[in-house]
PyMOL Python script that loads the backbone (N, CA, C, O; Angstrom):
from pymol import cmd

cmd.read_pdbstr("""\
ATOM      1  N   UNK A   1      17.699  10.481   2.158  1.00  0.00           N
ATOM      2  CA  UNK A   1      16.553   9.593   2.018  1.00  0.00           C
ATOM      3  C   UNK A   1      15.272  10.409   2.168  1.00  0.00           C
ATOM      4  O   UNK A   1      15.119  11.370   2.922  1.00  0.00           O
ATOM      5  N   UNK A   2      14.336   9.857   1.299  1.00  0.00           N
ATOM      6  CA  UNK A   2      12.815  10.477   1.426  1.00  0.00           C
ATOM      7  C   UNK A   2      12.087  10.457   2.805  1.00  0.00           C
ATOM      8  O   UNK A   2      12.563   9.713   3.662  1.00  0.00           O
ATOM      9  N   UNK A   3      11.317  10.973   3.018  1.00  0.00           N
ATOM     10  CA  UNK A   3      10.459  10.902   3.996  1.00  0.00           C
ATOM     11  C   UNK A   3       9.282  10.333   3.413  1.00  0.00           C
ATOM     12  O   UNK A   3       9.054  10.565   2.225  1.00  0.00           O
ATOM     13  N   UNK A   4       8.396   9.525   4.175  1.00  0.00           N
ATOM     14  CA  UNK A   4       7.100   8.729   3.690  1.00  0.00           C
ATOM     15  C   UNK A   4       6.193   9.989   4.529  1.00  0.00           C
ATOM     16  O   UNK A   4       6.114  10.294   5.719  1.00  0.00           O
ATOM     17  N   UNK A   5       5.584  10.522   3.303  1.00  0.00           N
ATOM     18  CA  UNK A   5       4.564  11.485   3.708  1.00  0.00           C
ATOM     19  C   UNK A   5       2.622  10.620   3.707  1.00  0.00           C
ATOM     20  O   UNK A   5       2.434   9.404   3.700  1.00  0.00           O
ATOM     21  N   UNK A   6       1.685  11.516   3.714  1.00  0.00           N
ATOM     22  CA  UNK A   6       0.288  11.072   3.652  1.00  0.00           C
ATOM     23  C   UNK A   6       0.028  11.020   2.209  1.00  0.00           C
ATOM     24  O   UNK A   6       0.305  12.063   1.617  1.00  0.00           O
ATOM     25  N   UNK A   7      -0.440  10.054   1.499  1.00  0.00           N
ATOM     26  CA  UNK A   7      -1.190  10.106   0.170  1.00  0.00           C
ATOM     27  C   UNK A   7      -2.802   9.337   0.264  1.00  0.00           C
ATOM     28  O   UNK A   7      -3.202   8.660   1.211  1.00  0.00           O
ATOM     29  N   UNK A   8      -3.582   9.671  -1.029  1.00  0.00           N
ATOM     30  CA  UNK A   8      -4.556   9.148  -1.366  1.00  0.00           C
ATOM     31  C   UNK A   8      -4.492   7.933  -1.512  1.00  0.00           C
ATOM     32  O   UNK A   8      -3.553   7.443  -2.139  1.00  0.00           O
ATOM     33  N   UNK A   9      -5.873   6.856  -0.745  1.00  0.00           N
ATOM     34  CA  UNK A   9      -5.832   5.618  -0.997  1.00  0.00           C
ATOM     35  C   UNK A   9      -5.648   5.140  -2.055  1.00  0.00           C
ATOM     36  O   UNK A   9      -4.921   4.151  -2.154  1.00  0.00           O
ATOM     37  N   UNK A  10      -6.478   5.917  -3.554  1.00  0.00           N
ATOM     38  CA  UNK A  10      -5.595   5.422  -4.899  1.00  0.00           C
ATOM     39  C   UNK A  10      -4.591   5.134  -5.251  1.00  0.00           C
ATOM     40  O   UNK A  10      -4.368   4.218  -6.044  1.00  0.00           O
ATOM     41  N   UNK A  11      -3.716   5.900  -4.704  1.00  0.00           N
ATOM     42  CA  UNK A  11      -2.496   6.134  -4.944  1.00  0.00           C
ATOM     43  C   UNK A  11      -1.452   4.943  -4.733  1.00  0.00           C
ATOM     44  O   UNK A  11      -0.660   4.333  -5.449  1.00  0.00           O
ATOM     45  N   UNK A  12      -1.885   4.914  -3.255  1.00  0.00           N
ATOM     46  CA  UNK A  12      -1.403   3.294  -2.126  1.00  0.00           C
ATOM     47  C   UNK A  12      -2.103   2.176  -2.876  1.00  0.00           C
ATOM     48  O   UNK A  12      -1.608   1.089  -2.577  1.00  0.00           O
ATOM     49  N   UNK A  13      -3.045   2.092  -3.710  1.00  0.00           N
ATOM     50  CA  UNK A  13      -4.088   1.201  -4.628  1.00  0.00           C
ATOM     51  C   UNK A  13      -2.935   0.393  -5.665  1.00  0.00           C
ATOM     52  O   UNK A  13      -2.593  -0.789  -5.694  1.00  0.00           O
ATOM     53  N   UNK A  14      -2.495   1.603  -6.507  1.00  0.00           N
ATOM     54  CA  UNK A  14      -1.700   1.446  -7.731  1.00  0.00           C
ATOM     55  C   UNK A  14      -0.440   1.349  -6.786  1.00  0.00           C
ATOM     56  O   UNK A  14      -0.244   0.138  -6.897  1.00  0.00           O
ATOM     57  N   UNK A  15       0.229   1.648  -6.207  1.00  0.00           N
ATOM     58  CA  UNK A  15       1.540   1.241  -5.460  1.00  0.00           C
ATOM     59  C   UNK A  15       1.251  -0.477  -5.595  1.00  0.00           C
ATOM     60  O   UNK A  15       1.550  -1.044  -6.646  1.00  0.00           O
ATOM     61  N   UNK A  16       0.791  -1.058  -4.718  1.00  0.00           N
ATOM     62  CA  UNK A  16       0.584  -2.409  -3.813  1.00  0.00           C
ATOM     63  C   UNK A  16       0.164  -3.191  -5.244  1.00  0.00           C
ATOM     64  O   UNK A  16       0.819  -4.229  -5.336  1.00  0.00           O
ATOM     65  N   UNK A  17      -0.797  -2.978  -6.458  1.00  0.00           N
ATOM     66  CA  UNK A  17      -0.819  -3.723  -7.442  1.00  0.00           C
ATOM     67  C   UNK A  17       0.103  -3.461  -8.295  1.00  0.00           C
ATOM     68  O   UNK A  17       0.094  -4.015  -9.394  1.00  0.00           O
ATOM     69  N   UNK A  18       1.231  -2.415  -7.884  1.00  0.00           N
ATOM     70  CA  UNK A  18       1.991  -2.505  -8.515  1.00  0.00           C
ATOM     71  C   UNK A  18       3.038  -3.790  -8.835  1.00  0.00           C
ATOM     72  O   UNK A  18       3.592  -4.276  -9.820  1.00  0.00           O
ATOM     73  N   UNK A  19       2.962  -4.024  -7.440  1.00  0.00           N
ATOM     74  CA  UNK A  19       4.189  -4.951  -6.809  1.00  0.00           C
ATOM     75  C   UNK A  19       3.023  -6.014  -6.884  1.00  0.00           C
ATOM     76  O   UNK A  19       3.147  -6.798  -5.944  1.00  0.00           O
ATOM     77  N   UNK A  20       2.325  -6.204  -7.392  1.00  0.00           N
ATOM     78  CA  UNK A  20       1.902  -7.572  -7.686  1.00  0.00           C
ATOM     79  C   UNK A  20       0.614  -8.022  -6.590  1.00  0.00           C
ATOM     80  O   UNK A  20      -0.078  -8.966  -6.972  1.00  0.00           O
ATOM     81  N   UNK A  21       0.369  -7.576  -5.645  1.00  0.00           N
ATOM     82  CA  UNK A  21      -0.880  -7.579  -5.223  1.00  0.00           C
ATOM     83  C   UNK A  21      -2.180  -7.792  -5.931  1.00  0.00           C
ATOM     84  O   UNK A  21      -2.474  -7.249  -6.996  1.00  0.00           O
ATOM     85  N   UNK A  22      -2.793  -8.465  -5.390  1.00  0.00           N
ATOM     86  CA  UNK A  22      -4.514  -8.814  -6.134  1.00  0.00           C
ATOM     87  C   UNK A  22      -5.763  -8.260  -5.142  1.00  0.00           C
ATOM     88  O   UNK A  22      -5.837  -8.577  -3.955  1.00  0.00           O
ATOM     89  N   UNK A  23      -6.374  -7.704  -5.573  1.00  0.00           N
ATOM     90  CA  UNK A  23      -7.920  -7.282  -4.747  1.00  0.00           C
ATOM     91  C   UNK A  23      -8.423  -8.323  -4.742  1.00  0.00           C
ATOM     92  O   UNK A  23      -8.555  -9.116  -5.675  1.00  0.00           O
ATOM     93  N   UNK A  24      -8.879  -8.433  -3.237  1.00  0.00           N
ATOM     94  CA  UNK A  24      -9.598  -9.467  -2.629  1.00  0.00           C
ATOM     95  C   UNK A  24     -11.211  -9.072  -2.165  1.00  0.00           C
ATOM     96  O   UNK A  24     -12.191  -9.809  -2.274  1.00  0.00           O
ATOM     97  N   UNK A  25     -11.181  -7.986  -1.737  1.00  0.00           N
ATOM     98  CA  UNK A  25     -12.614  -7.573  -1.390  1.00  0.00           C
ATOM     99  C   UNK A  25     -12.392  -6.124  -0.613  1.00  0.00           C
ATOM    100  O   UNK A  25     -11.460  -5.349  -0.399  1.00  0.00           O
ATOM    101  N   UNK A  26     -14.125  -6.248  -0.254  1.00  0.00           N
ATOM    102  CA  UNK A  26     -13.663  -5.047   0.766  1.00  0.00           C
ATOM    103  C   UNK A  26     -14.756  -4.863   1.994  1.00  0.00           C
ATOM    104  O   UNK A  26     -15.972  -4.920   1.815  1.00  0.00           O
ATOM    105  N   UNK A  27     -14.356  -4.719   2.797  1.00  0.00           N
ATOM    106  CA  UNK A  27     -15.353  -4.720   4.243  1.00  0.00           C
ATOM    107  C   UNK A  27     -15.547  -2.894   4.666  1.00  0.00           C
ATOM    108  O   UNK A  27     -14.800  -2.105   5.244  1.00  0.00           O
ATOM    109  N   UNK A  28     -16.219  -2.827   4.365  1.00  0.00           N
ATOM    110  CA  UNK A  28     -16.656  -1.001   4.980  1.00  0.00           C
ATOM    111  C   UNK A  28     -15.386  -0.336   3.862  1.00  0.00           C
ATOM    112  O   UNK A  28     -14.992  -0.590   2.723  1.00  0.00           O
ATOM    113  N   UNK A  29     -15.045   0.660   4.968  1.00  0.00           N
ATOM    114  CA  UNK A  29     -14.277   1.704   4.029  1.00  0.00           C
ATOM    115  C   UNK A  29     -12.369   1.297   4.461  1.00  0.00           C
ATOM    116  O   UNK A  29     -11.470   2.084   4.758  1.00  0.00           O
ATOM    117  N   UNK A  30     -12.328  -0.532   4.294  1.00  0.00           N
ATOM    118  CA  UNK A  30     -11.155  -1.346   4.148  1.00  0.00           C
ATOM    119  C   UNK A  30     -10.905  -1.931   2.883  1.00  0.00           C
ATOM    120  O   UNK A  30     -11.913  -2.525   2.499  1.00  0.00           O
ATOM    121  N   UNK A  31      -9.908  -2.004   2.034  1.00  0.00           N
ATOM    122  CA  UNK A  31      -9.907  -2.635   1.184  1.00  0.00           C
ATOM    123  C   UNK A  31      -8.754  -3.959   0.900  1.00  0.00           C
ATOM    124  O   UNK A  31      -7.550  -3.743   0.762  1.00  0.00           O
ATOM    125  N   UNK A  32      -9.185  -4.927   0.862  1.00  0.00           N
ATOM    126  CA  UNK A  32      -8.100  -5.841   0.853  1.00  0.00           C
ATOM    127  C   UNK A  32      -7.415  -6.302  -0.184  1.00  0.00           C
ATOM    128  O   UNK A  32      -7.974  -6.532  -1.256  1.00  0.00           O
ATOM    129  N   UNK A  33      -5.809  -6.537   0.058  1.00  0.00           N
ATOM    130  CA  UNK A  33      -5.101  -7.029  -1.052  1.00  0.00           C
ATOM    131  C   UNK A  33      -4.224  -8.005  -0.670  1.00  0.00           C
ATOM    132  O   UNK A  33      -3.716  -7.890   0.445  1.00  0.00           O
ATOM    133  N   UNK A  34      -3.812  -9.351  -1.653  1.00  0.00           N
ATOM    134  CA  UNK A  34      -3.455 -10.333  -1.316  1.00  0.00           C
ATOM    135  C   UNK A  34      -2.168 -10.489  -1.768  1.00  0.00           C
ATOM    136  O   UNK A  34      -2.298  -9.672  -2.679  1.00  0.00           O
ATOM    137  N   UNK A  35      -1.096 -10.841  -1.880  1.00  0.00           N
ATOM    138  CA  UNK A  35      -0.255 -11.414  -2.932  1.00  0.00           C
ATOM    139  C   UNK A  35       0.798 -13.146  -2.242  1.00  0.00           C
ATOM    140  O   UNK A  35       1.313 -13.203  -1.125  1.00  0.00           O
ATOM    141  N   UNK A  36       0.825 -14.028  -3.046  1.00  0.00           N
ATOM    142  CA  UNK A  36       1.587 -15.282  -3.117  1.00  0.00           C
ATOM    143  C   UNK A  36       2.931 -14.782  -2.076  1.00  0.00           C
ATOM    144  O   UNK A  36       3.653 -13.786  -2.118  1.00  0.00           O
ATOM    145  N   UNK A  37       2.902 -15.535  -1.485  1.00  0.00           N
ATOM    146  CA  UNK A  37       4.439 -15.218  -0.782  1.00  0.00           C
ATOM    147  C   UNK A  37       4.217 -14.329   0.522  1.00  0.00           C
ATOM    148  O   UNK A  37       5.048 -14.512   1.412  1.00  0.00           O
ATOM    149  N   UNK A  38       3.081 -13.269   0.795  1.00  0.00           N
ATOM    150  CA  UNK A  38       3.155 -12.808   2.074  1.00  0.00           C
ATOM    151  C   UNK A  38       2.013 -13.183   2.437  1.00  0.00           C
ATOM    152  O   UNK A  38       1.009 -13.166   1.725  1.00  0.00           O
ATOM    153  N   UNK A  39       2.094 -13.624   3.807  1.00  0.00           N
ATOM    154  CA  UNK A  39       1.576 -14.375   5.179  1.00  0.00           C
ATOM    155  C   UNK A  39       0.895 -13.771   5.159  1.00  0.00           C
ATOM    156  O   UNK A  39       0.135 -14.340   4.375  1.00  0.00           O
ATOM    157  N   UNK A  40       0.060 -12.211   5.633  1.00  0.00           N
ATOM    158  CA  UNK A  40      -0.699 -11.714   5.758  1.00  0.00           C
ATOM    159  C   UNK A  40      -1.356 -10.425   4.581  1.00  0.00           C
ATOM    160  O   UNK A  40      -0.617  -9.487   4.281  1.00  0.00           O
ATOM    161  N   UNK A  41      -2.716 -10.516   4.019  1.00  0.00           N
ATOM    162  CA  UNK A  41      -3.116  -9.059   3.704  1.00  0.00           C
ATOM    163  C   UNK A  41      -3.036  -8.051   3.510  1.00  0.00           C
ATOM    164  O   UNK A  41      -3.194  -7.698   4.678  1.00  0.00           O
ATOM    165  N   UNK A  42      -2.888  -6.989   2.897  1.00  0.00           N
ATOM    166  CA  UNK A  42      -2.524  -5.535   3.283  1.00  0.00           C
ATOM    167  C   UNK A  42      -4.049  -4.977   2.845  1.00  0.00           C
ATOM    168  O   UNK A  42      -4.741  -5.257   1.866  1.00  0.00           O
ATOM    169  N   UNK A  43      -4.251  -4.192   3.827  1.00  0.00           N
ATOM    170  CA  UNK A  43      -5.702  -3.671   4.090  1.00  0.00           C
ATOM    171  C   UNK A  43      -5.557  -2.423   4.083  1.00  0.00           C
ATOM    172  O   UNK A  43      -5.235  -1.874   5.136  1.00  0.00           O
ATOM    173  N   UNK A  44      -5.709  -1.836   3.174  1.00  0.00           N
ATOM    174  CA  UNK A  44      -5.933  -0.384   2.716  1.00  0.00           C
ATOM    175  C   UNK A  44      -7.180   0.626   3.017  1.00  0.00           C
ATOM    176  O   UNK A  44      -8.129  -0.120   2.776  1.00  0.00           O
ATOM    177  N   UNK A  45      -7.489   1.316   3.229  1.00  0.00           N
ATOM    178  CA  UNK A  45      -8.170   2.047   4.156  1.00  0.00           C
ATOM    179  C   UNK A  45      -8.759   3.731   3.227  1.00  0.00           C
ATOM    180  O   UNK A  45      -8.209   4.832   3.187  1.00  0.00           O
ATOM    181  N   UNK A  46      -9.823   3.328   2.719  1.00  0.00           N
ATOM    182  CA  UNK A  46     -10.151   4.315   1.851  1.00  0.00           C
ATOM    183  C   UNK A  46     -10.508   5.691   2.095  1.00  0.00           C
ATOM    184  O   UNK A  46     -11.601   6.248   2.002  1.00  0.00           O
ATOM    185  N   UNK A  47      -8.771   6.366   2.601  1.00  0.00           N
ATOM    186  CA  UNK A  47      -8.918   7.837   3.098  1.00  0.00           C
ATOM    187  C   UNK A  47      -8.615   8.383   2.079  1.00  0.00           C
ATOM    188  O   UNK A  47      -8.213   7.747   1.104  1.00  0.00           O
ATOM    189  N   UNK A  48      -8.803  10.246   2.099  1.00  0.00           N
ATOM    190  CA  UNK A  48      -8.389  10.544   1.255  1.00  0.00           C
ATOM    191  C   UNK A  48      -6.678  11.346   1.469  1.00  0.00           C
ATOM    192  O   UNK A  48      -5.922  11.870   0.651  1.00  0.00           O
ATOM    193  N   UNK A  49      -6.594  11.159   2.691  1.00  0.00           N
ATOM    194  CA  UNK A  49      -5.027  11.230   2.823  1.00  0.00           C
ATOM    195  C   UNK A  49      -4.594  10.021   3.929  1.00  0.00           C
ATOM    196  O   UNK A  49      -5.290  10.069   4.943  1.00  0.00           O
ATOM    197  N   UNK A  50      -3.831   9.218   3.926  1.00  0.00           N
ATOM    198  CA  UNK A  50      -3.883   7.641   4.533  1.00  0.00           C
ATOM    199  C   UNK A  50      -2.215   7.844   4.740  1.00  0.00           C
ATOM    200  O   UNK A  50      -1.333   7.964   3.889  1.00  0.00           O
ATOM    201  N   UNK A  51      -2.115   7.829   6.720  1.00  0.00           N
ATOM    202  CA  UNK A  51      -1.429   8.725   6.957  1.00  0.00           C
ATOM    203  C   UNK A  51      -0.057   7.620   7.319  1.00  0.00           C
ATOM    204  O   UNK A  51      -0.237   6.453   7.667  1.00  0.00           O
ATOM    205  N   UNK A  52       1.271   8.238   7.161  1.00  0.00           N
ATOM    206  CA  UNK A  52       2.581   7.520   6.830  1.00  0.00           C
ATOM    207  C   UNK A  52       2.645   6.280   7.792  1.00  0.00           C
ATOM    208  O   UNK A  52       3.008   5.130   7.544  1.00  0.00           O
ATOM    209  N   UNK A  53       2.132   6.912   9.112  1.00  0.00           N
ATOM    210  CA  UNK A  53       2.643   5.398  10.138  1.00  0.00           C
ATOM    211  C   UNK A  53       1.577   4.014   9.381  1.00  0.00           C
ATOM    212  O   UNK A  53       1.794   2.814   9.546  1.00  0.00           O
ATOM    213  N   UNK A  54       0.899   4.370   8.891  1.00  0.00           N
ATOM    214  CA  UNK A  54      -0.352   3.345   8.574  1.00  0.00           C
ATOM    215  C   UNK A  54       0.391   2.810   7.264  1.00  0.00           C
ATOM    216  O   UNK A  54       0.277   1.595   7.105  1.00  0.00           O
ATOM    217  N   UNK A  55       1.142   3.504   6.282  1.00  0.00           N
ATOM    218  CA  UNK A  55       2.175   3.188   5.015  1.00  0.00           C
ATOM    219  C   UNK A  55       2.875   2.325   5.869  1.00  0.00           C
ATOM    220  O   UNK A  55       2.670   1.128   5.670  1.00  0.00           O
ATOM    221  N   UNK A  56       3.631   2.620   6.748  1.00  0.00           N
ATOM    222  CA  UNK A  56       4.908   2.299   7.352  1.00  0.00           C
ATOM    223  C   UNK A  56       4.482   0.302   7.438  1.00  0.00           C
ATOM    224  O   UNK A  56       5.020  -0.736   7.053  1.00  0.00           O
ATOM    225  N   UNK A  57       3.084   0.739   8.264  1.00  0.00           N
ATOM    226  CA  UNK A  57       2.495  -1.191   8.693  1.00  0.00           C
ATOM    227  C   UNK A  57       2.595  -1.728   7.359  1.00  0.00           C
ATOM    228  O   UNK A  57       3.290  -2.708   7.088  1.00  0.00           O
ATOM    229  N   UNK A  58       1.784  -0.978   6.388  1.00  0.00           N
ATOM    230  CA  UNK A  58       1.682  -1.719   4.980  1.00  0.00           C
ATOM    231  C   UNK A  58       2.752  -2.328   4.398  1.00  0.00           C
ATOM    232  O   UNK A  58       2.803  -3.532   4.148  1.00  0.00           O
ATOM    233  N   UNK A  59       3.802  -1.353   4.125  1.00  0.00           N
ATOM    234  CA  UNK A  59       5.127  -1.758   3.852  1.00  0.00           C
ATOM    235  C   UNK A  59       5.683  -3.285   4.807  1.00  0.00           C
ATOM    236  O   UNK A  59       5.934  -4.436   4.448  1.00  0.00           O
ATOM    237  N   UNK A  60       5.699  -2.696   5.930  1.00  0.00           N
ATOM    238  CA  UNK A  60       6.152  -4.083   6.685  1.00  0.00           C
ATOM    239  C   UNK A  60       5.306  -5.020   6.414  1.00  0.00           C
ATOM    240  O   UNK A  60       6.013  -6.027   6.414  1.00  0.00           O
ATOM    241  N   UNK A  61       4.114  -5.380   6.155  1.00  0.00           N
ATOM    242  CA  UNK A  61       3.102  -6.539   6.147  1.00  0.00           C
ATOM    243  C   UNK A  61       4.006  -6.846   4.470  1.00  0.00           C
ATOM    244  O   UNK A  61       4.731  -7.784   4.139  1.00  0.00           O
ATOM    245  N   UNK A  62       3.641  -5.824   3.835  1.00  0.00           N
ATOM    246  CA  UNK A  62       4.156  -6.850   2.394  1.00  0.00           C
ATOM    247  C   UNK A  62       5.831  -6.971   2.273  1.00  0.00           C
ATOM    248  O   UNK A  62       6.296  -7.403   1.219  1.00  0.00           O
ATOM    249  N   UNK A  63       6.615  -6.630   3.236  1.00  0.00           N
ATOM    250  CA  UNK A  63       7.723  -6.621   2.997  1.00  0.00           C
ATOM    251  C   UNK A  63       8.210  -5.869   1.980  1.00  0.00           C
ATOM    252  O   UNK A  63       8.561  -6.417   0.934  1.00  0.00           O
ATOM    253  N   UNK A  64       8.284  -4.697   2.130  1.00  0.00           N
ATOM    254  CA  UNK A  64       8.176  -3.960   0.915  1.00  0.00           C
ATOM    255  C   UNK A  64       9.406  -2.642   1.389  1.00  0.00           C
ATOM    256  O   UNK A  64       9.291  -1.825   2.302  1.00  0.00           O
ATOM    257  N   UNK A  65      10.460  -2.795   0.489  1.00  0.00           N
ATOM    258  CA  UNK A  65      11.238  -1.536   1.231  1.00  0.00           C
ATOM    259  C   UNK A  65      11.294   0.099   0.561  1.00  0.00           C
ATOM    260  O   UNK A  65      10.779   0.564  -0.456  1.00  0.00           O
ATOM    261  N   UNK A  66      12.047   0.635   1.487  1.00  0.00           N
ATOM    262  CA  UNK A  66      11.821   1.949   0.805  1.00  0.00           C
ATOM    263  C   UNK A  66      11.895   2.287  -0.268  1.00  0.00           C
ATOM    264  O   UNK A  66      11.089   3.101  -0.719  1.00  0.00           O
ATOM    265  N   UNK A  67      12.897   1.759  -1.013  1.00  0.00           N
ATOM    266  CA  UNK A  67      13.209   1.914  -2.257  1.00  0.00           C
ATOM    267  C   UNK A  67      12.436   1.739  -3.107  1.00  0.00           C
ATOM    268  O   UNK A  67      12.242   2.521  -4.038  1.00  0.00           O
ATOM    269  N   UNK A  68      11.840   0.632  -2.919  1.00  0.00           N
ATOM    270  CA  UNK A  68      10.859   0.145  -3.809  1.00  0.00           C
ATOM    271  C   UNK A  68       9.517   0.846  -3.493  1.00  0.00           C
ATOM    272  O   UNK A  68       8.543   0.695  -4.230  1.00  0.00           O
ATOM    273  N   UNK A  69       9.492   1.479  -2.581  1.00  0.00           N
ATOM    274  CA  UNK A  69       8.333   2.163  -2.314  1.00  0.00           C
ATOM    275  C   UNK A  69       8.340   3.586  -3.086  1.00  0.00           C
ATOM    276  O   UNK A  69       7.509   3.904  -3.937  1.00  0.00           O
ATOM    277  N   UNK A  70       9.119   4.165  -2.768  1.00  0.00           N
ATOM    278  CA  UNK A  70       9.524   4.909  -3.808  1.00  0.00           C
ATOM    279  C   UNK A  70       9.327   5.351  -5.286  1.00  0.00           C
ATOM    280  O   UNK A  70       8.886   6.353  -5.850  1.00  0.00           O
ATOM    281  N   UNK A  71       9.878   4.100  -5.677  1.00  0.00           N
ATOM    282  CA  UNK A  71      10.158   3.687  -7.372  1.00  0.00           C
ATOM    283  C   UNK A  71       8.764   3.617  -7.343  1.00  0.00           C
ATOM    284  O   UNK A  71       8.399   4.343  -8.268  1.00  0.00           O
ATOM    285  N   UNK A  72       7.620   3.065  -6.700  1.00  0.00           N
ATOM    286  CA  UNK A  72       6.509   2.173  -7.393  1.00  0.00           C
ATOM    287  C   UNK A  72       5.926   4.025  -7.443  1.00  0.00           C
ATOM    288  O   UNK A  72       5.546   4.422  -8.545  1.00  0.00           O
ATOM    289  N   UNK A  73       5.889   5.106  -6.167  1.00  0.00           N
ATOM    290  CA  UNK A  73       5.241   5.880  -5.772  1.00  0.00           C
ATOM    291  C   UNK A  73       5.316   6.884  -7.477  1.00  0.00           C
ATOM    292  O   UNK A  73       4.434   7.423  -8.146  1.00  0.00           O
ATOM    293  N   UNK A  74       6.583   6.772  -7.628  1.00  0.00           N
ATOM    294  CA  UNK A  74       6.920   7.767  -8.960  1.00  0.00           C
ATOM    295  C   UNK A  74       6.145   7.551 -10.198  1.00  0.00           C
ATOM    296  O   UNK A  74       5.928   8.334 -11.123  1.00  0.00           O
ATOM    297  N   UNK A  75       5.716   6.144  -9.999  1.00  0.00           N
ATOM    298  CA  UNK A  75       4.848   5.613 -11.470  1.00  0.00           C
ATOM    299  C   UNK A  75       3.494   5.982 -11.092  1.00  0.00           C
ATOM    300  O   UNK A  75       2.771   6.315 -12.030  1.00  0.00           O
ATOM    301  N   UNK A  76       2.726   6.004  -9.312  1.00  0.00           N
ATOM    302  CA  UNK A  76       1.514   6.031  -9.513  1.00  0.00           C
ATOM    303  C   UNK A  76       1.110   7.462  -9.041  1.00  0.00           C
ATOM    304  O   UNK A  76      -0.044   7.684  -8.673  1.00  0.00           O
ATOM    305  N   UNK A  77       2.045   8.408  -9.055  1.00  0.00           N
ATOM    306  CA  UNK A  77       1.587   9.649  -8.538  1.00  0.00           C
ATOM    307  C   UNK A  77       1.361  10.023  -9.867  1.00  0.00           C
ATOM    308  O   UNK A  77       0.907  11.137 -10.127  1.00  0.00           O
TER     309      UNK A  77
END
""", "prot")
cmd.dss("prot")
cmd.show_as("cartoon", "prot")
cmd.util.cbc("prot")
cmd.orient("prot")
């Protein structure tokens, strides 16, 4: 299995709209994304390396598993 390393907030951008997420806004250097079906936000954080434990929350907030994290990462790298 992969290891979840640090990437660019773009990157995590095109991941999360990959899977169907919508931009909602953005407060300072946070950016928010919404999607139907999960309870809470995923708030993205406009670093230029946005570091794995902070992936790790994202993933869990959208319910999002490795695999699919993965797959989406290969299309937006």
């Amino acid at each position: 299995m992969s290891r979840i390393t640090p990437v660019h907030w773009k990157v995590l951008e095109c991941i999360f709209q990959s899977d169907g997420f919508k931009f909602r806004g953005q407060s300072g250097s946070h950016r928010v994304y919404e999607k139907e079906g999960i309870e809470r936000p995923v708030v993205i954080p406009t670093y230029n390396e946005v570091d794995s434990w902070i992936i790790l929350g994202l993933m869990r907030t959208a319910k999002m598993t490795r695999d699919r994290y993965f797959k989406l990462l290969k299309k937006c790298r």
